[in-house]
Backbone bond lengths (Angstrom), bond angles and torsions (degrees), N, CA, C in turn:
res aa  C-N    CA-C-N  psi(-1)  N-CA   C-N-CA  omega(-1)  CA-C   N-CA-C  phi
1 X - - - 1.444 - - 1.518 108.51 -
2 X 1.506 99.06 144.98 1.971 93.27 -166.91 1.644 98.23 -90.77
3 X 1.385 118.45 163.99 0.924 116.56 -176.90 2.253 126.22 -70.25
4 X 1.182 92.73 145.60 1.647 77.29 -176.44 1.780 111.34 -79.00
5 X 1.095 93.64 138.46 1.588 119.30 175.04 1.718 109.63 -77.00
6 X 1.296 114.30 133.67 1.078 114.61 176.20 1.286 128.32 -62.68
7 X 1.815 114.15 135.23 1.931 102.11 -176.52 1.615 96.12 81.42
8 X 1.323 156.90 15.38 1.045 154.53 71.02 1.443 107.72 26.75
9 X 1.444 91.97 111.54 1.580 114.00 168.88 1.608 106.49 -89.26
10 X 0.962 106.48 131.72 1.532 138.53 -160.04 1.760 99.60 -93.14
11 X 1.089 140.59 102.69 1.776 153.88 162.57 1.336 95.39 -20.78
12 X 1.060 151.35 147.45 1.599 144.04 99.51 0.999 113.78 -27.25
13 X 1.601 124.57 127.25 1.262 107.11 178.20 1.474 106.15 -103.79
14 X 1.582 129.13 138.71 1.411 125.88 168.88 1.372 132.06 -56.83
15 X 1.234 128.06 133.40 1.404 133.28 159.00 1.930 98.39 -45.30
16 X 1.690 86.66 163.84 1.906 90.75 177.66 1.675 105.86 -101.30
17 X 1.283 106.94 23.16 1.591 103.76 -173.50 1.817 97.05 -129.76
18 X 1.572 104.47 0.15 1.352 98.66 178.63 1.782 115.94 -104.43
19 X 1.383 105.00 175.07 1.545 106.33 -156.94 2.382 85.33 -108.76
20 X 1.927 79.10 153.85 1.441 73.03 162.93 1.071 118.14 -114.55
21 X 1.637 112.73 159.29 1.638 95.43 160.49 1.547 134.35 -137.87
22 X 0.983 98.32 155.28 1.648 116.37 -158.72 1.151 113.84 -110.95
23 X 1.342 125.27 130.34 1.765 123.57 166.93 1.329 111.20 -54.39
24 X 1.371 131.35 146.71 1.629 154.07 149.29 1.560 106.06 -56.12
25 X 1.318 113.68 -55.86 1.343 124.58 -147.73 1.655 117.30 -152.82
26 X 1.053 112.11 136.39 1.508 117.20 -178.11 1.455 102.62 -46.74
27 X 0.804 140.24 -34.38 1.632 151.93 -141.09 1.470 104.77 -103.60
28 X 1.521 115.21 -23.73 1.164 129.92 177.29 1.626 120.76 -85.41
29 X 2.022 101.69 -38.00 1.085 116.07 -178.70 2.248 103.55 -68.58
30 X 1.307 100.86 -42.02 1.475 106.74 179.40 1.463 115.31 -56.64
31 X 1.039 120.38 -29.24 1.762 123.58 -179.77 0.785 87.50 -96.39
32 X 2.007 164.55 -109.84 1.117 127.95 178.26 1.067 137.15 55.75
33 X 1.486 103.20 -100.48 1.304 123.64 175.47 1.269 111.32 -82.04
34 X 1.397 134.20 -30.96 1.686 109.79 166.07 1.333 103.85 -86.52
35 X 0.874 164.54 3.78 1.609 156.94 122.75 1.980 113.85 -23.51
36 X 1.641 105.37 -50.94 1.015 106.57 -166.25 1.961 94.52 -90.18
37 X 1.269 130.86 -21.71 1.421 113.63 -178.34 2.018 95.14 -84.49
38 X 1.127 157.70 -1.35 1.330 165.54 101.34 1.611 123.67 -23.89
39 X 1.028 138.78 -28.81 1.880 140.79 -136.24 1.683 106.55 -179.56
40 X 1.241 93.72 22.99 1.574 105.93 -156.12 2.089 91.41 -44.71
41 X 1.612 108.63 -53.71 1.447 92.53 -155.28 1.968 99.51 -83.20
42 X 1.291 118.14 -13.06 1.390 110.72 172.65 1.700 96.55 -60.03
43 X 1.249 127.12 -63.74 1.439 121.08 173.12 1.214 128.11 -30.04
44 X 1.531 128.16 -48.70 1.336 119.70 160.04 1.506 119.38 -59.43
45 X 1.103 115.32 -18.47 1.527 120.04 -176.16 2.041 93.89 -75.14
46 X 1.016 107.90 -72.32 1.634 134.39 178.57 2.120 87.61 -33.28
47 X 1.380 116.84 -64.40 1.492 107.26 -170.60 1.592 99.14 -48.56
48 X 1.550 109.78 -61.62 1.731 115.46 -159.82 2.039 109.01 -51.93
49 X 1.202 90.85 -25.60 1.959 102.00 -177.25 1.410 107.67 -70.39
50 X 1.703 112.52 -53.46 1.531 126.75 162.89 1.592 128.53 -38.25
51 X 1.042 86.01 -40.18 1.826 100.18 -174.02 1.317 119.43 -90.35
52 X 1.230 118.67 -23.92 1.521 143.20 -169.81 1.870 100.65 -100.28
53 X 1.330 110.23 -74.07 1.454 109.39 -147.65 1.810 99.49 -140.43
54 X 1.083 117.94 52.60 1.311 126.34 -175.56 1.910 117.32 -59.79
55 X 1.150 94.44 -42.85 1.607 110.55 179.13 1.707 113.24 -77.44
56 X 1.463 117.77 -11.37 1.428 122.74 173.87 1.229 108.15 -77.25
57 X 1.577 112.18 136.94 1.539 139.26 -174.58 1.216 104.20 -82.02
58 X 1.523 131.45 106.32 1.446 122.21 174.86 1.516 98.51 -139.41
59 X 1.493 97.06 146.89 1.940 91.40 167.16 1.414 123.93 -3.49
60 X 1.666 120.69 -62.56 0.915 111.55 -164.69 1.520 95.91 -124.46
61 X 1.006 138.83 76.92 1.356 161.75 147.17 1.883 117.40 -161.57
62 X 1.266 115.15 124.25 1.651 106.23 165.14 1.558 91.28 -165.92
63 X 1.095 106.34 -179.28 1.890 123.79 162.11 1.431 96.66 -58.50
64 X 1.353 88.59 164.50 1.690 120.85 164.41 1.542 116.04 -112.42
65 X 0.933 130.44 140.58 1.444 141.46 -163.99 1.478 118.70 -105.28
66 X 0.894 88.41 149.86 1.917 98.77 -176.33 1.534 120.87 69.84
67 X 1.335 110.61 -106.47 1.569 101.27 -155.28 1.766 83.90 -97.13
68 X 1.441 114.61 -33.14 1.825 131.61 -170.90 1.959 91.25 -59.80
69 X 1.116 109.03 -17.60 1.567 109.96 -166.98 1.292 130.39 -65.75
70 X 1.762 105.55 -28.28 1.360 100.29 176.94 1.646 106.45 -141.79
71 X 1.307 125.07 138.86 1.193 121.97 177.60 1.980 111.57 -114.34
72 X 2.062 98.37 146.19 1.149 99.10 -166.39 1.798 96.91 -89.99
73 X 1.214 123.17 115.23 1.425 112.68 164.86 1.611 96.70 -128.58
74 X 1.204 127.70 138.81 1.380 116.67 177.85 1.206 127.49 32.12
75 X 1.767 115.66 35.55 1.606 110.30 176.64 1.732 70.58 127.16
76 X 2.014 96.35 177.10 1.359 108.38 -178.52 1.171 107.27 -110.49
77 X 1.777 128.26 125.39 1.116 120.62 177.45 1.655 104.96 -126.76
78 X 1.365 114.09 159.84 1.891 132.31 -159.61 1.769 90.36 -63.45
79 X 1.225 128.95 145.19 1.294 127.01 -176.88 1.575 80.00 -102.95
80 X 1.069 129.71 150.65 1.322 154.61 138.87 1.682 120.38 -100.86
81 X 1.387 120.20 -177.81 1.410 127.11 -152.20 1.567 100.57 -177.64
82 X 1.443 110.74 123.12 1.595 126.80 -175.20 1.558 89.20 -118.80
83 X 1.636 104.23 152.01 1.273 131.12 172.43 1.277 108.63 -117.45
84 X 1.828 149.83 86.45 1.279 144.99 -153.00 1.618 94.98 -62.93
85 X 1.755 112.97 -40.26 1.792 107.48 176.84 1.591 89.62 -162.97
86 X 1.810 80.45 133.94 1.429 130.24 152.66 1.798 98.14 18.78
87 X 0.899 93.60 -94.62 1.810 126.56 -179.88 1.366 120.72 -47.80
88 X 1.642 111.67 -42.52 1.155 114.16 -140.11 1.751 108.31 -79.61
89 X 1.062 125.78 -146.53 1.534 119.97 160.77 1.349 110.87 -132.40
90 X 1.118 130.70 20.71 1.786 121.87 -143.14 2.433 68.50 -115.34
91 X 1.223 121.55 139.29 1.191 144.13 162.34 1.788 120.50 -111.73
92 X 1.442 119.36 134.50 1.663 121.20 172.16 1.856 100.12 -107.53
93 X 1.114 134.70 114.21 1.495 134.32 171.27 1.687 93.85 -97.29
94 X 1.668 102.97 121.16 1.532 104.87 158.99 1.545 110.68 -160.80
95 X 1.153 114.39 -169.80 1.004 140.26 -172.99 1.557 154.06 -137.44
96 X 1.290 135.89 131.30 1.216 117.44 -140.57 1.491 106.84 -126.32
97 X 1.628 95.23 119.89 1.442 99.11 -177.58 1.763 126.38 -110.49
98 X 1.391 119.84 82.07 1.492 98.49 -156.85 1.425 91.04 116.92
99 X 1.856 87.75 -156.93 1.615 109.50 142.79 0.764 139.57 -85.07
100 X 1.670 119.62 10.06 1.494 119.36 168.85 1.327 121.01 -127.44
101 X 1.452 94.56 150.74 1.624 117.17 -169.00 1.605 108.84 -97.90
102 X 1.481 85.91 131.98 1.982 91.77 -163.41 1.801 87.54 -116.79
103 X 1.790 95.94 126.65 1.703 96.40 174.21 1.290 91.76 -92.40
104 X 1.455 106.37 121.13 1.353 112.18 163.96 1.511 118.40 -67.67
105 X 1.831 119.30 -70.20 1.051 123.11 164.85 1.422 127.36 -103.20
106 X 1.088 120.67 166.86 2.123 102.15 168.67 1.581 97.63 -140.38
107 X 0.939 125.99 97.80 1.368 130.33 164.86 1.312 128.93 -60.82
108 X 1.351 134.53 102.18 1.591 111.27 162.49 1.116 128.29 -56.61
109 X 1.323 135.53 -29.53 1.410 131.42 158.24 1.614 125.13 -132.14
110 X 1.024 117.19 163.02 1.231 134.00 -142.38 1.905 109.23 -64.39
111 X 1.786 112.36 100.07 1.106 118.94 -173.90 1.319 117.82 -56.13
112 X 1.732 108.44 153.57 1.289 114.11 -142.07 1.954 94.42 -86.34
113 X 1.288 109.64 -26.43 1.683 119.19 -179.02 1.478 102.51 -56.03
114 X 1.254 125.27 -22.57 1.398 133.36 -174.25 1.252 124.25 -93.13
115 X 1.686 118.97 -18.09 1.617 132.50 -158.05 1.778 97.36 -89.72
């Protein structure tokens, strides 16, 4: 192990009952990250929901329906859909493979397949 550099950002380390998650797609990683320099603390809220309880049906988490419902990545898995807040318009579509959570897309505002 190389040595740590000072001012070194420190990992979170995961629980063994929590899920990880991983981008799908470059396109996913870019909304993401402008989501989180915008919504910065709804985003930490949105990681802790992801990691914990991704597959729970809440207001602002459930499946997507119909054809938006299931995506083929390595096999067919249930598309789901996060709301970072209540109100807002910005949407995360992903999917869960395992224990890990693949952001497919991250929208800052509210995709048009959905309106």
């Amino acid at each position: 192990m190389a040595a740590a550099k000072r001012g070194e950002l420190v990992p979170r380390p995961a629980r063994k009952t929590e899920y990880e998650i991983r981008f799908a797609s470059a396109d996913a990683r870019k909304g993401w990250r402008d989501l989180v320099a915008t919504i910065r603390n709804p985003m930490t809220e949105t990681w802790d929901f992801l990691t914990r309880t991704p597959l729970s049906t809440t207001p602002t988490n459930y499946r997507l329906k119909g054809v938006l419902g299931t995506v083929q990545r390595q096999g067919a898995h249930e598309r789901w859909q996060h709301k970072p807040t209540a109100k807002g318009t910005a949407r995360i579509w992903f999917y869960v493979d395992e224990r890990t959570v693949f952001l497919e897309q991250v929208h800052t505002s509210h995709p048009n397949e959905t309106k």
